[in-house]
Backbone as CSV, one residue per row, in Angstrom:
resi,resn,N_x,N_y,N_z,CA_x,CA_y,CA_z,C_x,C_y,C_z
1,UNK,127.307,224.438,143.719,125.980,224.961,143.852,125.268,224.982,142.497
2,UNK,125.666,225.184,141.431,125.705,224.905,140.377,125.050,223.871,139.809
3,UNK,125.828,223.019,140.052,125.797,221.449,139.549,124.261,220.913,140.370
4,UNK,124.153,221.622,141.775,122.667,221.260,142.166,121.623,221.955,141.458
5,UNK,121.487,223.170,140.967,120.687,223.873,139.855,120.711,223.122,138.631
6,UNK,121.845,222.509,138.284,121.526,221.587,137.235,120.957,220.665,136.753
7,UNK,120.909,219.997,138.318,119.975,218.664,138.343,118.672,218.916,138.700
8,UNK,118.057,220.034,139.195,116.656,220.097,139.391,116.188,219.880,137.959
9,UNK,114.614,219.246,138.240,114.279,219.329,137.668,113.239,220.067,136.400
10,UNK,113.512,221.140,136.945,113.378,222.428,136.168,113.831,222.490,134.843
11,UNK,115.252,221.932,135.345,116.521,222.129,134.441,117.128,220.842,133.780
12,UNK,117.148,219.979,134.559,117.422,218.804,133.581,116.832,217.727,134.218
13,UNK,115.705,217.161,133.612,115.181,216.163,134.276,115.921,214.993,134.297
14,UNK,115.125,213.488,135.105,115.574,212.567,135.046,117.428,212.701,135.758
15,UNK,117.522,213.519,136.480,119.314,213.460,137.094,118.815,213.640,138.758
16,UNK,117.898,212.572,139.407,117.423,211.747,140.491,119.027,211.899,141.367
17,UNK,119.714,210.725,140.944,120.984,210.590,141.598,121.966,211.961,141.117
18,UNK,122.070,212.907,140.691,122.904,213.821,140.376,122.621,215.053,141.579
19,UNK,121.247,215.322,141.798,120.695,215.960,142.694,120.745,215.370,144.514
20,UNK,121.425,214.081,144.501,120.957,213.463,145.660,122.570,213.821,145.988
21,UNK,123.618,213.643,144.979,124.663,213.442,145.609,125.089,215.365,145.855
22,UNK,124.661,216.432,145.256,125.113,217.690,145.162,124.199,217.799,146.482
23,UNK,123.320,217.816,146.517,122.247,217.823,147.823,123.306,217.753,148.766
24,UNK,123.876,216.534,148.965,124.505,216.152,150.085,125.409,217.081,150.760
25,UNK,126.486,217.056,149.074,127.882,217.967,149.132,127.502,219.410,149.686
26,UNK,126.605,219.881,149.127,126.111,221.218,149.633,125.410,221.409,151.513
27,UNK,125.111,220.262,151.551,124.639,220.568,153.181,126.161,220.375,153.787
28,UNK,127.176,219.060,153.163,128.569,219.009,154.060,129.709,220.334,153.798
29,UNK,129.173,220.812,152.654,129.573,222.311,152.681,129.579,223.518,153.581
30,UNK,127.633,223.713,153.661,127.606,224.667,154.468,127.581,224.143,156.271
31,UNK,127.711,222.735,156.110,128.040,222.475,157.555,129.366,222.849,158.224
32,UNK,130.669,222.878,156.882,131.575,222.708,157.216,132.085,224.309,157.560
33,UNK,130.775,225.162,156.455,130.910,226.827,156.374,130.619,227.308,157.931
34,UNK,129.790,226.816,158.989,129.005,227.229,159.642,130.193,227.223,160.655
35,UNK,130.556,225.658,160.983,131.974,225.473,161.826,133.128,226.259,161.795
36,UNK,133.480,226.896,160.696,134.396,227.943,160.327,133.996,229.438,160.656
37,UNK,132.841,229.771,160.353,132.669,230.891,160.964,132.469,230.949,162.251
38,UNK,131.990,229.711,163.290,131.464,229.865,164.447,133.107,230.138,165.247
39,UNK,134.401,229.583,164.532,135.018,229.605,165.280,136.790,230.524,164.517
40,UNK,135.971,231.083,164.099,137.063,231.833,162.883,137.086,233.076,163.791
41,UNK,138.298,233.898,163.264,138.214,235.644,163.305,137.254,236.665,163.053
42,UNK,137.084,237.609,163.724,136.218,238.691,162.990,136.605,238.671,161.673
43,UNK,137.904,238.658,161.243,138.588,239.529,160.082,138.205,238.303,159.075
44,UNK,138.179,236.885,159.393,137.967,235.958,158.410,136.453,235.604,158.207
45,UNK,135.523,235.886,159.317,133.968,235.899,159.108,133.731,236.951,157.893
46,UNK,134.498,238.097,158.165,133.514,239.408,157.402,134.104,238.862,155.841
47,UNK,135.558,238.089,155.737,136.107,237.815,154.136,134.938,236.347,153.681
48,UNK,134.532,235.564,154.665,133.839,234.596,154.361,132.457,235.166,153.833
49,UNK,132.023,235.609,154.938,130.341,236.196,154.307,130.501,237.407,153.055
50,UNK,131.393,238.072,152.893,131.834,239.052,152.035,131.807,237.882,150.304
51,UNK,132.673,237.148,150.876,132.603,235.541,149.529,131.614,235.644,149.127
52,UNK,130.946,234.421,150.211,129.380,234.462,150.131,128.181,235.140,149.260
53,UNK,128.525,235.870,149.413,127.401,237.087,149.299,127.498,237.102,148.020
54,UNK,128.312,237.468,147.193,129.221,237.738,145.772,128.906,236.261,145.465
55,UNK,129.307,234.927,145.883,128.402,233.856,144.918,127.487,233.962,144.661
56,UNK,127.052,233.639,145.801,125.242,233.132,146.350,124.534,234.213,145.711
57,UNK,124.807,235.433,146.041,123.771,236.323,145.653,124.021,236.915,144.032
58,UNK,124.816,237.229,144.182,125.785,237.687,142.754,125.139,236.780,141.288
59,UNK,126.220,235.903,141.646,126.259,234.875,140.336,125.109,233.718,141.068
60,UNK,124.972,233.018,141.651,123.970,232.177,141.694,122.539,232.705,141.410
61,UNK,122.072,233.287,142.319,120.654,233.964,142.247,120.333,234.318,140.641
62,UNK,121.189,235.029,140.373,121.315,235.904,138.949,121.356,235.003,137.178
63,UNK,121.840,233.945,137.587,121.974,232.644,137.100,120.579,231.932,136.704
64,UNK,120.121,231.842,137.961,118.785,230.934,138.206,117.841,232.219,137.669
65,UNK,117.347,233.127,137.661,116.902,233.915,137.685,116.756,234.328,135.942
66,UNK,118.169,234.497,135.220,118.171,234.779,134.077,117.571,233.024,133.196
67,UNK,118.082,231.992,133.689,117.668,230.595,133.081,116.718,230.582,133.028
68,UNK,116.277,231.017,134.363,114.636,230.380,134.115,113.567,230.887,133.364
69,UNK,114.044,232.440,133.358,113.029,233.572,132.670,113.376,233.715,131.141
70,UNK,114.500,233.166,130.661,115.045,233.416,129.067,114.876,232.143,128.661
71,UNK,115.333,230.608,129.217,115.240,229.872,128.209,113.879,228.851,128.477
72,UNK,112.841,228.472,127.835,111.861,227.795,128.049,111.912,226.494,127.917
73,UNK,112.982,225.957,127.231,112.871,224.577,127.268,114.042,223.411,127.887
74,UNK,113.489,222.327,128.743,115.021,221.678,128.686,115.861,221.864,128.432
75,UNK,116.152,221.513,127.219,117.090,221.205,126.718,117.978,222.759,126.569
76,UNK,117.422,224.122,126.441,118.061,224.996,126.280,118.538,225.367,127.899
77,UNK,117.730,225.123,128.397,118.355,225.365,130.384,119.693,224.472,130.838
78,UNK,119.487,222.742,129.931,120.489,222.128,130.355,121.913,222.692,130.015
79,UNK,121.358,223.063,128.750,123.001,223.739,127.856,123.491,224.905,128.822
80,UNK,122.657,225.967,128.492,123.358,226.985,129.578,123.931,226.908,130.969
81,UNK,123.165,226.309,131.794,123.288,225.992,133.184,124.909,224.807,133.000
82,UNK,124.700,223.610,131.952,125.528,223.184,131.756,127.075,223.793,131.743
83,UNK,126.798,224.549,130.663,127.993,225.318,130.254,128.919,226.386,131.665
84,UNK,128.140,226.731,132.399,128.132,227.640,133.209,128.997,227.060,134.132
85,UNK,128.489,225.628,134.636,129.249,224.347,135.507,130.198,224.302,134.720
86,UNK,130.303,224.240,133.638,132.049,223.841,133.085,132.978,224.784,133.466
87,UNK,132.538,225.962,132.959,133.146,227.233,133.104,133.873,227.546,134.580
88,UNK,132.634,227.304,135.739,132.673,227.857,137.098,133.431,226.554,137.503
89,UNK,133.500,225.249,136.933,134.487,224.152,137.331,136.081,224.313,137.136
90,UNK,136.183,224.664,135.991,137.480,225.299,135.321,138.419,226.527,136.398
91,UNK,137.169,227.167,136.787,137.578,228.426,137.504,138.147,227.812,138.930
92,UNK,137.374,226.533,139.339,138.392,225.943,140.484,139.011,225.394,140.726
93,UNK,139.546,224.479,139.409,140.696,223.788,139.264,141.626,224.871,138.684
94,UNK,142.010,225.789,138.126,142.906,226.905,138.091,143.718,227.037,139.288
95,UNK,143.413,227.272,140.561,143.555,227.471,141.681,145.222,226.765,141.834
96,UNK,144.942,225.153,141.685,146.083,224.863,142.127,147.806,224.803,141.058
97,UNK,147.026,225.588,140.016,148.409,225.674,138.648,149.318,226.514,139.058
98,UNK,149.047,227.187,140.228,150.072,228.118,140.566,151.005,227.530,141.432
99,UNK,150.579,226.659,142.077,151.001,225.226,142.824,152.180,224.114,142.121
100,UNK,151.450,223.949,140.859,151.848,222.798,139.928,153.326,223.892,139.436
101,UNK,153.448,224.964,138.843,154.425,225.907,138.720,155.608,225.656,139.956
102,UNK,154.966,225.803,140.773,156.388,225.602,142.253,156.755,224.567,142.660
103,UNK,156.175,223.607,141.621,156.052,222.172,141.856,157.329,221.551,140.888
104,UNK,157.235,222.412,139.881,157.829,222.249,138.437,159.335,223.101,138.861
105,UNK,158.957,223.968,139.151,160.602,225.118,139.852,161.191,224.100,140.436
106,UNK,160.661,223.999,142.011,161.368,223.311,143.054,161.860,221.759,142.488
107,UNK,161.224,221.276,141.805,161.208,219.694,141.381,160.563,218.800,142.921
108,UNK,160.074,219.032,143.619,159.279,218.887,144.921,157.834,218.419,144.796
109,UNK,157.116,218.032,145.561,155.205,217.493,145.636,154.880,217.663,147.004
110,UNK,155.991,218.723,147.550,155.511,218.660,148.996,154.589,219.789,149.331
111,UNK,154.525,220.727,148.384,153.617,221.969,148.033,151.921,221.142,147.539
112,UNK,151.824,220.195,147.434,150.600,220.071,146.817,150.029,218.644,147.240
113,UNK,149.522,218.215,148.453,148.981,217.045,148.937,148.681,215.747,148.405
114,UNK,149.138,214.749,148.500,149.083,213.278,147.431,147.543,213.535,147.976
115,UNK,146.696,213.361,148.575,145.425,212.681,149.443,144.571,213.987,148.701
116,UNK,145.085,214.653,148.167,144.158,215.557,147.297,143.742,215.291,146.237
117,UNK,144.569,215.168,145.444,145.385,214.930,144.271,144.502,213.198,143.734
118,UNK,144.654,212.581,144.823,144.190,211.245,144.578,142.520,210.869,144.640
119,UNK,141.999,211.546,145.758,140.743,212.137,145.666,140.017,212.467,145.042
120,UNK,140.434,213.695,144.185,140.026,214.110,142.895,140.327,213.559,141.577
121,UNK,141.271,212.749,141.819,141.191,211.625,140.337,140.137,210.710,140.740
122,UNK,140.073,210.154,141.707,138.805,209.088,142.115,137.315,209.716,141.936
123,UNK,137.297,210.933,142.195,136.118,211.856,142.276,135.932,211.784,140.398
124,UNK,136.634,212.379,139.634,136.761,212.706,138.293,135.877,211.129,137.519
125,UNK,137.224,210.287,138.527,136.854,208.906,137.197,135.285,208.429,137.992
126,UNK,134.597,208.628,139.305,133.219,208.272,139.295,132.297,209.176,138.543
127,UNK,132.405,210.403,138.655,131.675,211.324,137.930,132.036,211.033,136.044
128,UNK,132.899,210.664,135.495,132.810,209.977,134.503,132.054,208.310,133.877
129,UNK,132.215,207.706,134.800,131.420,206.312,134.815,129.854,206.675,134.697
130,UNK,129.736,207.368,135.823,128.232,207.933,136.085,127.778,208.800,134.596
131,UNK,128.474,209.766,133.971,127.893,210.488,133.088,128.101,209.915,131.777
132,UNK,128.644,209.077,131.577,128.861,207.670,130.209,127.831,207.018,130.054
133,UNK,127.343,206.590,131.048,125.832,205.585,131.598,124.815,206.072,130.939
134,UNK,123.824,207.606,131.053,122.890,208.590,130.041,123.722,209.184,129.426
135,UNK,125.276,209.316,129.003,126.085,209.982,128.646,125.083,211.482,129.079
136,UNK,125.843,212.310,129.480,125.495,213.459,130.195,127.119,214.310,129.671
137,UNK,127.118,215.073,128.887,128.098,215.924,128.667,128.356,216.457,129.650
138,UNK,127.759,217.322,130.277,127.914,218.495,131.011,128.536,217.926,132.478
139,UNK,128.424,216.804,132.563,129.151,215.964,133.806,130.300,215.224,133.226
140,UNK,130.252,215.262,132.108,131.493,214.214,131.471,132.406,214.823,131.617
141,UNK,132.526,216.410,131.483,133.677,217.134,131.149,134.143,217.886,132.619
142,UNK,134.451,217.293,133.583,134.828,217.594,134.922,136.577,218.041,135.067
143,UNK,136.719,218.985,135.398,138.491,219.839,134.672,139.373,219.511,135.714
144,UNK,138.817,218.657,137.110,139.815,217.872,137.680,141.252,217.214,137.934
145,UNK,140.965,215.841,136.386,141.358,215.068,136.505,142.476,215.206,136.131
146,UNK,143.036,217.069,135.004,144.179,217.036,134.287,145.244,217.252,135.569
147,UNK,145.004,218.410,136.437,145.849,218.639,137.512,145.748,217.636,138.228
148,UNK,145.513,216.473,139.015,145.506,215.512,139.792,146.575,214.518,139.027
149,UNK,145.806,214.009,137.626,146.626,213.566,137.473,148.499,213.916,137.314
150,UNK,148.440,215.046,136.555,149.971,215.283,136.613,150.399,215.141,137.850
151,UNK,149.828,215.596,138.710,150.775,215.734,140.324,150.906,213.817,140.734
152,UNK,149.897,213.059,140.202,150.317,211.872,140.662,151.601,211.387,139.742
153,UNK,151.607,211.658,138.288,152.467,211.130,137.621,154.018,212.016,137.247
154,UNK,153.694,213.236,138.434,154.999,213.807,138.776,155.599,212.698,140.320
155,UNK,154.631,212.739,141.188,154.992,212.104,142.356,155.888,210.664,142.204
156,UNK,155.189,209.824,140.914,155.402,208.569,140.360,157.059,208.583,139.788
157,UNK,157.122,210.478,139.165,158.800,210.020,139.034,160.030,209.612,140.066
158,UNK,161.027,208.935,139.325,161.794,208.459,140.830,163.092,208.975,140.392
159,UNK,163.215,210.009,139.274,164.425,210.950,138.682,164.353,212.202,139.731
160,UNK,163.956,212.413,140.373,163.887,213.793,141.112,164.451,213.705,142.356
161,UNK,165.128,214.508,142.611,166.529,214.719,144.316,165.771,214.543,145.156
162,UNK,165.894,213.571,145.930,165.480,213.294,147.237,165.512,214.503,148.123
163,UNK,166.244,215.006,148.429,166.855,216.040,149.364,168.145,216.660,148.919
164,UNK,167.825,218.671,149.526,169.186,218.932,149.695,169.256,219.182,150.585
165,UNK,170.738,220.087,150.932,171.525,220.521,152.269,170.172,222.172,152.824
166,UNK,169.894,222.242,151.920,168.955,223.384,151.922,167.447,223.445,152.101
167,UNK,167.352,222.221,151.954,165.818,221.561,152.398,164.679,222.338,151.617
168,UNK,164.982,222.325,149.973,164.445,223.269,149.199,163.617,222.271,148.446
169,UNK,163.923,221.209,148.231,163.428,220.304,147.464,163.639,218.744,147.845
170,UNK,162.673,218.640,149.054,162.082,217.675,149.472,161.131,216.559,149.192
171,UNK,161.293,215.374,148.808,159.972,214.422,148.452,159.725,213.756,149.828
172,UNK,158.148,213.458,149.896,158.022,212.965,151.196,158.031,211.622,151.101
C-alpha cells in the first residue's frame, strides 16, 4: 500500500508503470481480502478487520497525512515515503526467518514452499531490472531476494538426509 503512495504523483513523479503495477496488486489484494472474509469465521473476520484497521488507518492514513503536510518537495516526499517502503518491506520478509531457523534445525525445505521462494526471487530480480532503468533506489532495495534465495540454494544442496525412520527431516 505503500509502494502505491509512492508512486503517486504527489510523491514521486514520472513512476507511470510503478503505480499501474501496485494499482493492480492492491485491487488483487483486497479482492482476495473480500473472499476471505465473505467466507472466513466470526473469530477470523473480527482478527482481519481488527489488522486492517491498525494498517490502513493507523500507519497508512497517518503516513500520507504527515508527508504531505511536512515535506513540500519531491524529492523530500520520495525519501521519506521511500524509506518507510524499505522499512515496512523488511518488516515482511522477517516473517519467514523463523521458518529459515527450522529449516536450518531440521536440515528439511518442507517447512517453507519452493513456488514461494521462487516467485519472490523472480519478483525481486524484475523489480530490480525495472529500478536500474531510472535507477530508483527506493525500488532497488527490495529485502526479498536474501530469504528466497537461501531457501533455493539450501534446496539446491544434495548433502542433506533424504529421510528418516521418524519422518523429521524430509526433502520433497
Amino acid at each position: 500500500m505503500l509502494y502505491t503512495f509512492y508512486s503517486l504523483p504527489t510523491v514521486h513523479p514520472d513512476s507511470l508503470l510503478v503505480i499501474t503495477i501496485n494499482g493492480i496488486g492492491l485491487t488483487l489484494e483486497t479482492f482476495y481480502l473480500t473472499i476471505f472474509i465473505l467466507y472466513s469465521t466470526r473469530e477470523c473476520r473480527l482478527k482481519v478487520f481488527e489488522i486492517l484497521f491498525v494498517v490502513v488507518v493507523v500507519v497508512v492514513v497517518v503516513v500520507i497525512i504527515a508527508v504531505l503536510l511536512t515535506a513540500h518537495t519531491y524529492k523530500k516526499r520520495s525519501l521519506i515515503v521511500g524509506i518507510l517502503c524499505i522499512i515496512f518491506g523488511m518488516c515482511m520478509y522477517v516473517a519467514p526467518l523463523s521458518v529459515m531457523k527450522l529449516m536450518i534445525q531440521t536440515k528439511s525445505v518442507k517447512y517453507m514452499p519452493f513456488t514461494l521462494s521462487m516467485v519472490s526471487i523472480l519478483n525481486s530480480v524484475c523489480w530490480m531490472t525495472y529500478s536500474v532503468l531510472p535507477f530508483d533506489i527506493n525500488i532497488l532495495v527490495r529485502p526479498g531476494s536474501l530469504v528466497s534465495s537461501t531457501h533455493l540454494t539450501w534446496r539446491g544442496n544434495k548433502t542433506l538426509p533424504r529421510a528418516t525412520k521418524s519422518g523429521a527431516s524430509l526433502l520433497p
